[in-house]
N, C-alpha and C positions, 0 to 999 in steps of 0.2 A: 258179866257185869249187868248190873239191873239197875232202872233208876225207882226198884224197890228200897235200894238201899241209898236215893239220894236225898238222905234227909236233912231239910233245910234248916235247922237244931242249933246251936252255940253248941251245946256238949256233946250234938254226934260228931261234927265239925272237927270239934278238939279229941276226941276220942280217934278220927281219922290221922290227926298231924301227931297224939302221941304213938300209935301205932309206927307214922313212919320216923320220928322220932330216936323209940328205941331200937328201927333196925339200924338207922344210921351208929346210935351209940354203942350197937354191937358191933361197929368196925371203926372205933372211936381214931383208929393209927391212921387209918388208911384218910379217913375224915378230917383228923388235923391236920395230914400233910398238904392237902390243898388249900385249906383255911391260913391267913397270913398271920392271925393271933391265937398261940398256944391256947387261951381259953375262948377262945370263940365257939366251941362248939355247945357246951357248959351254957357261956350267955345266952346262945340263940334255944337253947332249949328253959331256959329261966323267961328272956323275953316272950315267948310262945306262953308259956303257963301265965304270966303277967297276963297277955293281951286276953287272952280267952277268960279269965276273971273278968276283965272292963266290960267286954262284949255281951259276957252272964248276966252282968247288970243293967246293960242297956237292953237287953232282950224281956230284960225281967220287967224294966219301968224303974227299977232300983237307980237309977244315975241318967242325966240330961244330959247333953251338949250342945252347943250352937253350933250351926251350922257349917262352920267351918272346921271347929273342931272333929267332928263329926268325919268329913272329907277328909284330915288328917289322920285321924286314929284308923281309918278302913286303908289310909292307902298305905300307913305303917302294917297293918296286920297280913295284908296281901305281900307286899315286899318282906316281912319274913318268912309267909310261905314260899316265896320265889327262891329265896334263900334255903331252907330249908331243901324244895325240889331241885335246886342246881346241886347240892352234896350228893344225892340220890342216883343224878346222871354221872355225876362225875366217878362215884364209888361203885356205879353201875349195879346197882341194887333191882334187878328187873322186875323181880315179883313183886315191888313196891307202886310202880308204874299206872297200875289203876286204883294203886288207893289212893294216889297223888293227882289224878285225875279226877277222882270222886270229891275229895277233898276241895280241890278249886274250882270245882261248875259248882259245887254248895255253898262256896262260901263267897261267889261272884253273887248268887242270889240274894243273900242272906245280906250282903253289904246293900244291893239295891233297894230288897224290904226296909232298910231300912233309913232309906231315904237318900245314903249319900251317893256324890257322883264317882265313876268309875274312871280314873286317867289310866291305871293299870293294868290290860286287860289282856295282854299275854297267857299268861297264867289260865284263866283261866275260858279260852277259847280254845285253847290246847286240851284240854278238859274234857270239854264238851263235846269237841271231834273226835275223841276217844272213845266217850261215851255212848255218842249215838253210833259210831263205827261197831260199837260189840251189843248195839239194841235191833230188834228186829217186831218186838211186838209191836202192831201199831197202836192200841193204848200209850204203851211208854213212849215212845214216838212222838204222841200229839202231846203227849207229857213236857217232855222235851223242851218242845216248840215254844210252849206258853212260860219255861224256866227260861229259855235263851232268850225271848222275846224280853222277859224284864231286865234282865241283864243291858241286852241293845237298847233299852229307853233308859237305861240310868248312864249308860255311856257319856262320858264328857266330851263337849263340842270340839276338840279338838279331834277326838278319834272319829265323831262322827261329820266332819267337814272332809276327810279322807284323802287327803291331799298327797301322802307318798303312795299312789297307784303305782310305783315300780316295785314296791317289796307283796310278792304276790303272799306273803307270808305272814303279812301284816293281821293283825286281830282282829282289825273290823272288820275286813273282809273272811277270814276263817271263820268266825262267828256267824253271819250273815249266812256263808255258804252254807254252814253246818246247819242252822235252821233250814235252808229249801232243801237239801239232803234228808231232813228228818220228815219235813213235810208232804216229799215225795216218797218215801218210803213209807210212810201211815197211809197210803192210798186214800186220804180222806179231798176230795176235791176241794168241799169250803175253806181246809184249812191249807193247801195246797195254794188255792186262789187266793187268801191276802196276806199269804205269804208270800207268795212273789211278786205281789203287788208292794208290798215294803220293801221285796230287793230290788225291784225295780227303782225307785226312790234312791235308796240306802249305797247300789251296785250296780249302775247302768250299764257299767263298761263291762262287766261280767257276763248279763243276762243273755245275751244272743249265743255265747259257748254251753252256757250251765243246760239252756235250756233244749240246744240240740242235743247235746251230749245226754240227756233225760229222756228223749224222743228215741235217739237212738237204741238206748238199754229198754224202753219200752219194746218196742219192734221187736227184740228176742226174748221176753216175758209175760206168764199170762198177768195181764194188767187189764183192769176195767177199764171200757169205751170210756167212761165218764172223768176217770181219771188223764186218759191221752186226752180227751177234747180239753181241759182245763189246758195240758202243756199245750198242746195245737194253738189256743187260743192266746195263748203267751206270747210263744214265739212268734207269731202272726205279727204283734205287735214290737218284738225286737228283734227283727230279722237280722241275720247274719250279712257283715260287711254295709251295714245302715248306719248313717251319722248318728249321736247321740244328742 
């Protein structure tokens, strides 16, 4: 997986959700048996080619919305993806798995270009951890970083107020993590450094584990001085078993 191929596009986007699409409706039985309405699977591939018109034309300049609307149409288009990738787990389509992951970090971006806010962001932090887990170049990497980053400022204050700290599973926090993971694996200091300067903000309660456990896999790796002094200089500042 490359995010050569994470193109922030309406019609790559949709060329991603018809691909998993039609493998779902290559197993159209197995599809409807978990679905509660005999044409529901029919609808949600009708509603999918719907949405991705609207979206053609908001990308185009062809069609306006207020601002609410706007919030509305992205968090219907996201919740039919989610839809869509829950048939995929459920009918266990593996090979589909990172195009369902390409799919959703592209089209988390693509909602924040365009202006609206994010309440739904499972989907597509799930994605991204996918993503950078099978990235290694550090280009794509600091790539990454500056995709995930706009994703976490288009976040709605609910996700970013972070308030169920007991679901270590939660989005904003896997998102967040998945950024200092990508920004420690680009070995780029500067961008290492205000990236953990956001998690530190964003994930206090996190930092003092992430950033040992980084120090640690340094110590067994050849890693630039200049990159441990950045962690060094982190954890210095969120020391482990320290009040927040």
């Amino acid at each position: 997986m490359s995010t050569n191929v994470l193109v922030i596009e309406n019609d790559a986007i949709s060329d991603l959700a018809l691909e998993i699409t039609q493998a779902v409706l290559a197993r159209a039985g197995e599809a409807q048996s978990v679905m509660e309405d005999e044409s529901g699977l029919l609808a949600l591939a009708r509603a999918l080619s719907d949405f991705f018109q609207i979206a053609g034309a908001l990308e185009m300049g062809a069609a306006q919305l207020a601002q609410d609307e706007l919030d509305e149409l992205c968090a219907y288009g996201l919740d039919l993806l989610d839809r869509l990738a829950f048939l995929v787990r459920k009918v266990e389509i593996m090979d589909k798995r990172d195009t369902v992951a390409r799919m959703f970090a592209a089209m988390g971006v693509w909602v924040a270009r365009r202006g609206a806010t994010i309440d739904n962001l499972e989907g597509t932090a799930d994605g991204f951890g996918m993503v950078v887990n099978a990235t290694s170049a550090p280009a794509e990497l600091r790539a990454l970083c500056a995709l995930m980053e706009e994703v976490i400022q288009a976040a709605s204050v609910r996700l970013q107020l972070d308030e169920n700290r007991g679901d270590a599973w939660r989005p904003w926090r896997v998102i967040n993590l998945n950024a200092g993971i990508a920004a420690t694996r680009s070995l780029d200091p500067e961008l290492m450094d205000r990236t953990f300067q956001a998690m530190g903000r964003r994930l206090p309660y996190d930092m003092p584990e992430f950033l040992a456990d980084g120090m640690r896999q340094a110590a067994f790796q050849n890693v630039p001085d200049a990159v441990k002094d950045v962690m060094r200089k982190h954890l210095e500042h969120w020391p482990r078993n320290a009040p927040h």
